[in-house]
C-alpha positions in Angstrom: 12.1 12.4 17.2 12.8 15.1 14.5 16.6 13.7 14.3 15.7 10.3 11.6 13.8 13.3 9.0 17.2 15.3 9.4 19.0 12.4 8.6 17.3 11.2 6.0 17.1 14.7 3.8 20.8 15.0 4.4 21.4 12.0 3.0 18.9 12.5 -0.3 20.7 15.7 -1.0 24.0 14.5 -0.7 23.3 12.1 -3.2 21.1 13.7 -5.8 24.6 15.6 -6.0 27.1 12.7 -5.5 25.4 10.2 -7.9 23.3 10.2 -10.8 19.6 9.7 -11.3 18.9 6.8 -14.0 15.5 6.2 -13.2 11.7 7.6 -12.0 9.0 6.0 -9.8 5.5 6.2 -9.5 3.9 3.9 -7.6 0.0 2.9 -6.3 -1.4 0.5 -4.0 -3.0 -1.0 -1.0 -1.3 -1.8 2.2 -2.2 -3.8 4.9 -1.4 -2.5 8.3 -1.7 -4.0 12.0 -0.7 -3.0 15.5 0.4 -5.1 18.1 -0.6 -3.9 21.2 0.6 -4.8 24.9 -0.7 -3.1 27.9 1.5 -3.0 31.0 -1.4 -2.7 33.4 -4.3 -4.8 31.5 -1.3 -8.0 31.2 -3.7 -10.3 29.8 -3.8 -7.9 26.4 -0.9 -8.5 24.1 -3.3 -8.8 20.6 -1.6 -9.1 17.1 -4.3 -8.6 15.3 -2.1 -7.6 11.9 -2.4 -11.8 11.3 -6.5 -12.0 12.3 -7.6 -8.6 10.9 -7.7 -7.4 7.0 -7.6 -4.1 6.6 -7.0 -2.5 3.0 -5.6 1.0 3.2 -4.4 2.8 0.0 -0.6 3.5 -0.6 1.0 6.0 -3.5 4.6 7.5 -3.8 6.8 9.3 -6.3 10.7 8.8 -6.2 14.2 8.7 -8.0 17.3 6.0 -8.9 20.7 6.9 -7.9 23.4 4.9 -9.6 26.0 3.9 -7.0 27.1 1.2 -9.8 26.2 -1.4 -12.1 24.9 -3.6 -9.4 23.7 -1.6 -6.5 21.3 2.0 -6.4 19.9 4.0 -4.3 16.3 4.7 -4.3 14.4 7.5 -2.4 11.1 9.9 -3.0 8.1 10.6 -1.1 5.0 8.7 -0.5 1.3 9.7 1.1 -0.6 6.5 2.6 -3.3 5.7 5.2 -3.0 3.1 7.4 -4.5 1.3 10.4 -5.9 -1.6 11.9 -9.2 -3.0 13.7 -8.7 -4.9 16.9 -10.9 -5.8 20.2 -10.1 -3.9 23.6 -11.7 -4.4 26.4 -14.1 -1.7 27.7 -13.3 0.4 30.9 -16.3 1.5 33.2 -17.1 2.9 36.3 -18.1 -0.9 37.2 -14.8 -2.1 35.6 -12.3 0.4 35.5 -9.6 -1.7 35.3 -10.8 -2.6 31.9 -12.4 -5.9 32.7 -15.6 -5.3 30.5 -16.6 -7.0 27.1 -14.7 -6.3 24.5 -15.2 -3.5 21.7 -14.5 -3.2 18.3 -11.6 -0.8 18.1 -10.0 1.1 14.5 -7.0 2.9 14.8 -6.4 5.2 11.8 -3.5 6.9 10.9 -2.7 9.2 7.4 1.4 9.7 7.5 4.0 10.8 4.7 6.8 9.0 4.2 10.4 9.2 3.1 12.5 6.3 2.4 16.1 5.5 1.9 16.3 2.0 0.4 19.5 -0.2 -1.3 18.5 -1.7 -4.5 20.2 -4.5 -6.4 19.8 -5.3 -9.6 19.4 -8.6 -11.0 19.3 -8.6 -15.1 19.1 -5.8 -17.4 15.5 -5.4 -19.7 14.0 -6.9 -17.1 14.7 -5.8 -13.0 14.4 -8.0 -10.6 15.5 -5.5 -7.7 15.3 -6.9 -3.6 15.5 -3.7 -1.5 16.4 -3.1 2.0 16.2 -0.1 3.8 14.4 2.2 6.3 11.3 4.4 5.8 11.0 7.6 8.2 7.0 8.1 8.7 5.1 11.1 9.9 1.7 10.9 11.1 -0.2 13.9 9.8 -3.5 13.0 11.8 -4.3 10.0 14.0 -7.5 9.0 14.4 -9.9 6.4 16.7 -13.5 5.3 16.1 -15.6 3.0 18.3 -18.9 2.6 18.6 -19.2 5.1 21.3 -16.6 7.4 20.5 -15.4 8.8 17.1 -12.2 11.7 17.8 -8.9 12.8 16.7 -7.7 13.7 20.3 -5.7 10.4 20.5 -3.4 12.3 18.4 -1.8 13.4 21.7 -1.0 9.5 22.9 1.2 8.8 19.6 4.0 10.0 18.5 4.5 12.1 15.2 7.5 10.7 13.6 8.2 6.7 13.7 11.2 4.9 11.8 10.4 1.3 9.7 12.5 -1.1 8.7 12.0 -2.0 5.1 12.5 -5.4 3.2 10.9 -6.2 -0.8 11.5 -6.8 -3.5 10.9 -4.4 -7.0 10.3 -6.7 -10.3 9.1 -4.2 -13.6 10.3 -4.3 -17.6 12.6 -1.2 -18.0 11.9 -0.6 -21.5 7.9 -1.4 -22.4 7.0 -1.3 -25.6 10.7 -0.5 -27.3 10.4 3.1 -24.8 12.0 4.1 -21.4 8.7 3.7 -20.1 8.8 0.3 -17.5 6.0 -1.4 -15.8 5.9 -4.0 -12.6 5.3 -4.1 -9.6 6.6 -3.7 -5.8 6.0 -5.6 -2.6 7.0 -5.1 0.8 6.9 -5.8 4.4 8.1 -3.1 7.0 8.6 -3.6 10.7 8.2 -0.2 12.9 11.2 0.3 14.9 9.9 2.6 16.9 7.2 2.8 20.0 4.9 5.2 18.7 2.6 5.4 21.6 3.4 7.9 23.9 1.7 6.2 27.1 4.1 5.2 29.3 1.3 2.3 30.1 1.6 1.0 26.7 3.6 -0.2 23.7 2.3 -0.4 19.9 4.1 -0.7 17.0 2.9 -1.0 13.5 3.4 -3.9 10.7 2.7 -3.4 7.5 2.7 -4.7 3.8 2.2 -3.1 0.8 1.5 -4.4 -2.9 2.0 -1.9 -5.1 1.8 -1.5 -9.3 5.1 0.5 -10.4 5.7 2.5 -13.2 9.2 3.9 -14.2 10.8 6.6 -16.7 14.7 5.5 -17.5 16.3 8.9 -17.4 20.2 7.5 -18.2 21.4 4.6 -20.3 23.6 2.2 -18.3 27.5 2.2 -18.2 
């Protein structure tokens, strides 16, 4: 699991030395996050409650612009966000242990660091209109799970640390606000885990989520 963070710090310091750096993010925002869930033994649960459930959860991350040419760059950093998501399970007892009982409110809380690796392109000059498609390598610094009977981190030992997204958004800011190289806009996205990250053999849950985000940037280097 520790293979996609090797990759993807090879790859950032390759090309902090292979290309140059034109431009500096900071961005802040929410995210909304869901699970879809399928049990192998309870068949009947296969809830994707990411459509039914909102559940705000706060996003932020600082990275750099890498130049590959006048049309395509290269954008990394590092981000800090929480996610998770609230769905129904059905309660296991010693009169239904096979999980038959009513169903329970349950929120799955995770607080993970992030490292992406995206391809920009850039549409216009002043003003960016940038779509983006990448991956995003995530690592779960604590897990969490509340109910109404139970509140614990020890389900920290049914998921995995590390997960890998698929990334897909779009990046839209003014490069040069107010006459400066100060730029302001915004980002959007939508990534798709593409990794189980539950380590039950039992189970399978992956994440969804998308992220709205106000972006500022610094323009380090004047175009070619």
């Amino acid at each position: 699991m520790k293979a996609p963070l090797f990759v993807f710090i090879l790859f950032f310091g390759s090309a902090v030395f292979a290309q140059r750096i034109t431009n500096i993010f900071v961005d802040l925002g929410m995210n909304h996050s869901g699970i879809i869930y399928t049990n192998n033994i309870f068949t009947d649960i296969d809830r994707k409650d990411f459509k039914t459930n909102f559940n705000p959860n706060f996003s932020g991350s600082a990275g750099i612009e890498l130049q590959l040419n006048k049309k395509f760059n290269l954008i990394t950093g590092l981000g800090y966000r929480t996610t998770g998501t609230l769905f129904k399970l059905p309660e296991t007892t010693v009169l239904q242990p096979d999980g038959t009982g009513r169903l329970i409110d349950t929120y799955y809380h995770f607080n993970q660091v992030t490292l992406p690796l995206l391809l920009g392109y850039n549409f216009f000059e002043k003003f960016k209109l940038k779509p983006i498609l990448g991956l995003v390598n995530n690592y779960n610094v604590s897990i969490n799970a509340k109910t109404e009977n139970y509140k614990g981190s020890d389900i920290e030992k049914y998921y995995n640390k590390y997960s890998l997204n698929g990334l897909v958004g779009l990046m839209f800011y003014n490069e040069q606000l107010f006459n400066s190289k100060l730029g302001l806009g915004m980002k959007i996205s939508y990534e798709k885990n593409l990794m189980d990250i539950d380590n039950n053999d039992n189970s399978t849950t992956n994440q969804n989520i998308v992220s709205a985000s106000v972006l500022f940037s610094y323009k380090l280097l004047n175009k070619d």
